[in-house]
Backbone as CSV, one residue per row, in Angstrom:
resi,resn,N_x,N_y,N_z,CA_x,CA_y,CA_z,C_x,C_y,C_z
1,UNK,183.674,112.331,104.512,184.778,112.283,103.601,184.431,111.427,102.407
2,UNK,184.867,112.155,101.331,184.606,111.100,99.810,185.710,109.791,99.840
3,UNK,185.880,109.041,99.466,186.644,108.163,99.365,187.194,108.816,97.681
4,UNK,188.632,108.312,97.776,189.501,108.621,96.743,189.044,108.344,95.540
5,UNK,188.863,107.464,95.488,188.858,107.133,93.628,187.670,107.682,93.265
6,UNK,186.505,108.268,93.671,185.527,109.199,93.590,185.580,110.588,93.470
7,UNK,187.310,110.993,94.457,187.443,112.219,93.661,188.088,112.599,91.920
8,UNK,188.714,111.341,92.421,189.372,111.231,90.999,188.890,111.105,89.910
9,UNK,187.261,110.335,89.996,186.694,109.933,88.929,185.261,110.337,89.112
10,UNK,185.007,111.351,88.599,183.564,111.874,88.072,182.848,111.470,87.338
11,UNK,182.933,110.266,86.735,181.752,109.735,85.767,180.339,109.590,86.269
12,UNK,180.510,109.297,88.024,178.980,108.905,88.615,178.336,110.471,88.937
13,UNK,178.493,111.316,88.404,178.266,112.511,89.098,178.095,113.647,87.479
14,UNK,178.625,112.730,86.484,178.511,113.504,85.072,176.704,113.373,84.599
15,UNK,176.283,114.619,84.111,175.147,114.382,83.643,173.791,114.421,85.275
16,UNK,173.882,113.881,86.093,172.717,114.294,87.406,172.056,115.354,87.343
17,UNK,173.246,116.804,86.995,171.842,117.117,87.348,170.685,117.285,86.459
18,UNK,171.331,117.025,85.369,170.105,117.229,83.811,168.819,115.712,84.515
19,UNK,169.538,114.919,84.824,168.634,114.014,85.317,167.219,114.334,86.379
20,UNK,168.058,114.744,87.262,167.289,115.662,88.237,166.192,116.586,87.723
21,UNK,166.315,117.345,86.970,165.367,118.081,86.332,164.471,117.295,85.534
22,UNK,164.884,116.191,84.230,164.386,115.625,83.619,163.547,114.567,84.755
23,UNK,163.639,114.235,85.891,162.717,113.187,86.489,161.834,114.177,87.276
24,UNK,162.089,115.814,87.556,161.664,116.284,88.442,160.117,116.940,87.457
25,UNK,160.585,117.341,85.745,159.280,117.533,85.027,158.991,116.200,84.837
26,UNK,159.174,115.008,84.732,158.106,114.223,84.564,157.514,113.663,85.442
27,UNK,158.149,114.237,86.601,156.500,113.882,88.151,156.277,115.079,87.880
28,UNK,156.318,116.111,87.716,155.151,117.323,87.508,154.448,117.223,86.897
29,UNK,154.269,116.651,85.665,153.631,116.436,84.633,152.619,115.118,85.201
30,UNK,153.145,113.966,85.518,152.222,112.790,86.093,151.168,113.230,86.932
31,UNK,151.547,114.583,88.010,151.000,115.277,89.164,149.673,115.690,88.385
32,UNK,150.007,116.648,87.307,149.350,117.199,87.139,147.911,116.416,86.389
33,UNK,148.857,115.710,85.467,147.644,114.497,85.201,146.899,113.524,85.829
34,UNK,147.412,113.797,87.158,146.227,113.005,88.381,145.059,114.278,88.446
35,UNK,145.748,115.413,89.071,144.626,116.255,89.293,143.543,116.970,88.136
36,UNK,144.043,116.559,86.838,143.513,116.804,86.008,142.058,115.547,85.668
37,UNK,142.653,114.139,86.423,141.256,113.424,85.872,140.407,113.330,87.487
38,UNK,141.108,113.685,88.461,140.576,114.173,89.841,139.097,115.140,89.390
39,UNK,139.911,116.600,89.153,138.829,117.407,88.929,137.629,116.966,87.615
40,UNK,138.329,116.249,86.910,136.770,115.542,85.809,135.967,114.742,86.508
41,UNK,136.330,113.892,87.300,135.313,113.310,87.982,134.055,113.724,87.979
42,UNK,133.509,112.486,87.610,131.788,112.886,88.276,131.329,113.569,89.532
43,UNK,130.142,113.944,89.672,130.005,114.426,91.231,128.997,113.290,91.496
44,UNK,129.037,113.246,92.649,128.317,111.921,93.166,126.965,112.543,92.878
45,UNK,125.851,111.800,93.642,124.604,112.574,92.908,123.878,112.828,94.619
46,UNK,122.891,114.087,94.274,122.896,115.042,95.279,121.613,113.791,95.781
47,UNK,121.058,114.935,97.068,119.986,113.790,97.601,119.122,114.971,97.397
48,UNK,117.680,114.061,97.791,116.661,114.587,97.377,115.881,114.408,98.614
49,UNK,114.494,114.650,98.964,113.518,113.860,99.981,111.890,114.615,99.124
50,UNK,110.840,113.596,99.382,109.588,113.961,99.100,108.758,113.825,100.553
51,UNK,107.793,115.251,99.996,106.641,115.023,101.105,105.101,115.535,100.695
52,UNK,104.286,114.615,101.542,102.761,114.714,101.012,102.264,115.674,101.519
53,UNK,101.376,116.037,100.677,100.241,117.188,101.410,99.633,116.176,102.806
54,UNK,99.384,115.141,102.764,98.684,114.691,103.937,99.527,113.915,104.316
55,UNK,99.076,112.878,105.887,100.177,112.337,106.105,99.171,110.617,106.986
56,UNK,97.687,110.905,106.998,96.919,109.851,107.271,95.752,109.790,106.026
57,UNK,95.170,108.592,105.382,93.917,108.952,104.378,93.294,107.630,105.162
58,UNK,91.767,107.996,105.498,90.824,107.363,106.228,89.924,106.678,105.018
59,UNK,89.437,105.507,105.303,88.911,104.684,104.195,87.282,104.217,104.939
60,UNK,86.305,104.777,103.900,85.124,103.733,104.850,85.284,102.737,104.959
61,UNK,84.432,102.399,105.723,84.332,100.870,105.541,84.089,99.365,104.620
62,UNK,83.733,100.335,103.341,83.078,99.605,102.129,84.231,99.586,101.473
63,UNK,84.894,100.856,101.722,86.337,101.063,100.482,86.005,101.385,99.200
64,UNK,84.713,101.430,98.608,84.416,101.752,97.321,84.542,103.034,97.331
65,UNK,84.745,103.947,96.418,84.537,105.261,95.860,85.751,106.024,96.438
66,UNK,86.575,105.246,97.208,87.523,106.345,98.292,88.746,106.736,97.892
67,UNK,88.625,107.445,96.545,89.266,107.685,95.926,90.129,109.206,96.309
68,UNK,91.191,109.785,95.973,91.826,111.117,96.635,93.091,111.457,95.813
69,UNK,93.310,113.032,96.104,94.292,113.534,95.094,95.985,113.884,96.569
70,UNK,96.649,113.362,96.018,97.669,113.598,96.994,99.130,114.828,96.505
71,UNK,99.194,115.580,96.766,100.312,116.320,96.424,101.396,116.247,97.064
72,UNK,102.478,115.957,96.078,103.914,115.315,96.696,104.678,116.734,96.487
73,UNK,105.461,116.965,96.809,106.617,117.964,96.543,108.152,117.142,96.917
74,UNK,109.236,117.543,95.701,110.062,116.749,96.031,111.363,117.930,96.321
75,UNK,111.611,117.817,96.665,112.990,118.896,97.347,114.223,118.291,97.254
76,UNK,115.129,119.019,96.967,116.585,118.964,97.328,117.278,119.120,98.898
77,UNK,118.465,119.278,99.101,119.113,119.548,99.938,119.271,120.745,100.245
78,UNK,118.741,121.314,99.548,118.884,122.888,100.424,117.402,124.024,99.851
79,UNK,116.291,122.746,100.108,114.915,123.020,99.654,114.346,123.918,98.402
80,UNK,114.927,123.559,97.315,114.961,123.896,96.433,113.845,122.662,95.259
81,UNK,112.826,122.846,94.617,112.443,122.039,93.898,112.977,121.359,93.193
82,UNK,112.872,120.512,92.720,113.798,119.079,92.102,112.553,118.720,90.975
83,UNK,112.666,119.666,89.817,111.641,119.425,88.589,111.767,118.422,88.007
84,UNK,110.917,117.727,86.831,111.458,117.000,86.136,111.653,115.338,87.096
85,UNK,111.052,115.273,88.132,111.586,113.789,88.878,110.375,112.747,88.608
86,UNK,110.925,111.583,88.255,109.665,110.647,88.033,109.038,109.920,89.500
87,UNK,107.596,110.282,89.971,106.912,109.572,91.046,106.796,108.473,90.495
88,UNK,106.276,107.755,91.753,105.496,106.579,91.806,105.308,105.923,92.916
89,UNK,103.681,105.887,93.139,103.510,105.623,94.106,102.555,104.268,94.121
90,UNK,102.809,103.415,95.584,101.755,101.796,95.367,100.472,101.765,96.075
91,UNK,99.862,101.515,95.979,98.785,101.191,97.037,99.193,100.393,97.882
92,UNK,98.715,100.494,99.578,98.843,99.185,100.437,99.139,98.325,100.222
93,UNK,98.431,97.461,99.318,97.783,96.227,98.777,99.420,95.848,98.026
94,UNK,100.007,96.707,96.975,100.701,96.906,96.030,100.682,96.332,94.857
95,UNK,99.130,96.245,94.486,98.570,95.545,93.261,98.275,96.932,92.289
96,UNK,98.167,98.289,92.931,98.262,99.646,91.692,99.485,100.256,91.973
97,UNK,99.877,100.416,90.954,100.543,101.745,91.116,100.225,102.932,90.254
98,UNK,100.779,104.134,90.766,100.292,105.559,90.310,101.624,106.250,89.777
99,UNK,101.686,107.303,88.720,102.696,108.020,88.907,102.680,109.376,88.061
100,UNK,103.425,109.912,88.414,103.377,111.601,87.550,104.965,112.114,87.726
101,UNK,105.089,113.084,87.028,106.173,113.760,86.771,106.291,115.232,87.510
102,UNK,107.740,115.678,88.336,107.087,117.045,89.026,107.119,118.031,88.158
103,UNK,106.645,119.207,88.773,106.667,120.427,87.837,108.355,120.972,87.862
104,UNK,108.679,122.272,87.681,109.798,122.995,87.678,109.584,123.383,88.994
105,UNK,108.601,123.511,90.007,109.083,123.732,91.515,108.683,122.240,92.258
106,UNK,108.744,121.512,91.725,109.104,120.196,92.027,107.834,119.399,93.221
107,UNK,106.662,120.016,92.635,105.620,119.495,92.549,104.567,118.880,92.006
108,UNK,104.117,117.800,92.190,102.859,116.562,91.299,101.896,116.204,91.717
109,UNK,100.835,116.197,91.479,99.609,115.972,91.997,99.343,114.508,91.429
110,UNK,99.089,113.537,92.389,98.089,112.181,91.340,97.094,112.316,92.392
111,UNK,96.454,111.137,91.608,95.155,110.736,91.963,95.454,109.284,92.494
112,UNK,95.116,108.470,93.706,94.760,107.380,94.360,93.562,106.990,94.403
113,UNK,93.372,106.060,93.178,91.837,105.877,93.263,91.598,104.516,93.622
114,UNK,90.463,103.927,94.826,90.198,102.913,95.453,91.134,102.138,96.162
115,UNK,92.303,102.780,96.746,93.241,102.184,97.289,92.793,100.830,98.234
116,UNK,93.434,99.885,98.034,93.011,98.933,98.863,93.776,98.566,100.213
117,UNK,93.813,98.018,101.125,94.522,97.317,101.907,94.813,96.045,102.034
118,UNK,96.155,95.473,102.641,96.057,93.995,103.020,95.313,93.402,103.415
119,UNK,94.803,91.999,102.485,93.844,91.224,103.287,94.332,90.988,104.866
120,UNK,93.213,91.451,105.534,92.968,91.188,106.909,93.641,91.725,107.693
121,UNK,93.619,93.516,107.055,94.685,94.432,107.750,93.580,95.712,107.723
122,UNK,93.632,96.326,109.012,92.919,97.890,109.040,93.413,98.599,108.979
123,UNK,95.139,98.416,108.208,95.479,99.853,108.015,96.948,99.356,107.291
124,UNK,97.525,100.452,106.532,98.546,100.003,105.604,99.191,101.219,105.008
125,UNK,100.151,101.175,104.260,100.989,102.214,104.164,101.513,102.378,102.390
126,UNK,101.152,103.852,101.811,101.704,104.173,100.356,102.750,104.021,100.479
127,UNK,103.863,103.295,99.448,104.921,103.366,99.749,105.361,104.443,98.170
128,UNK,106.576,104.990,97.965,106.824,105.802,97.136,108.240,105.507,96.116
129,UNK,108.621,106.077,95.302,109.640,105.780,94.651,110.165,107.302,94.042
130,UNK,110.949,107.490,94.005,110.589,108.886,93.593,112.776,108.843,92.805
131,UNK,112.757,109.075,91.554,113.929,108.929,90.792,114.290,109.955,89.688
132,UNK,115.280,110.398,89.808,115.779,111.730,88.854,117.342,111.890,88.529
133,UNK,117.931,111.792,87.549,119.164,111.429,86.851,120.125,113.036,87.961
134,UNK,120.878,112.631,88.386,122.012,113.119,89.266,121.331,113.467,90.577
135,UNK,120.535,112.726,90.698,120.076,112.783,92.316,120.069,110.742,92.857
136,UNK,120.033,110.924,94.460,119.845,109.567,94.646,118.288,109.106,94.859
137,UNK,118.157,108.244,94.461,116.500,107.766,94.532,115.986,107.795,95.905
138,UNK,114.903,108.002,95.885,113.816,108.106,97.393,113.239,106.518,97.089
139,UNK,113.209,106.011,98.224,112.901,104.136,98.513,111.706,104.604,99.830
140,UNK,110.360,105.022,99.882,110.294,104.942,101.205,108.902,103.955,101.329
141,UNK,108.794,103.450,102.127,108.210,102.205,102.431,106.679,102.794,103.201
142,UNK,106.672,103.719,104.077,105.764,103.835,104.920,105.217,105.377,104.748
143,UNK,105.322,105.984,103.564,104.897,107.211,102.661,103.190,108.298,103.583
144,UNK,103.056,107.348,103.312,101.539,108.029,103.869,100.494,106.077,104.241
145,UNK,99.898,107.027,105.808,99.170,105.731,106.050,97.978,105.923,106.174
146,UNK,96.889,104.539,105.311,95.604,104.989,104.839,94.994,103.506,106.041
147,UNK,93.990,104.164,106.633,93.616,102.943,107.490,92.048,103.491,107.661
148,UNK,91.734,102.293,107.798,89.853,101.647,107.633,88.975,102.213,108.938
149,UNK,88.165,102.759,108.616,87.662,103.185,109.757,85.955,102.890,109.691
């Protein structure tokens, strides 16, 4: 039941429903301007992974001359080449580094020349870097392992 003086007096009830509409387009409008800077969003950036033609490099014992060409290929997520990505790779030691750029099927060839190892270590590991604008960077530590034989 209304209470009386409410039927009598319509002032709280004059004008609603224009209100109603007028608050109901301006959350449509706010709505829409969420999903409008929603869909601009950036996309996060895709991943990538690299891998060597080899996966052990054997060193004489002198270490001089033991120089070698390594082919990386860098791939996407759904093995697709990833052109255009900047390598770089360290020696053991991590006193050189090497680097090249991939092709359009997302392959690079360098050269590792005289790689060294840790003093007073028979064996040690390329580590890699591998970076390309809307992808996430490759960090890998233990790349390919070159040990003294």
């Amino acid at each position: 039941m209304l209470p009386e003086n409410l039927k009598e007096n319509e002032k709280g009830t004059v004008g609603l429903p224009i209100r109603i509409v007028v608050l109901s387009i301006v959350g449509f409008i706010g709505f829409c301007a969420i999903l409008s800077a929603i869909s601009e969003a950036p996309k996060p950036p895709e991943s990538m992974y690299a891998t060597p033609n080899i996966s052990t490099f054997s060193l004489s014992s002198g270490g001089e001359g033991s120089s070698f060409s390594m082919k990386i290929s860098v791939l996407d997520s759904e093995n697709r080449g990833v052109g255009g990505a900047n390598v770089i790779l360290w020696s053991p030691d991590r006193k050189n580094a090497y680097s090249g750029v991939t092709d359009s099927n997302g392959n690079v060839i360098i050269m590792i020349s005289n790689p060294e190892l840790p003093p007073g270590k028979a064996e040690g590991y390329i580590s890699i870097k591998v970076m390309r604008s809307g992808y996430k960077d490759i960090n890998e530590e233990y790349f390919v392992k070159i040990k003294r034989i």
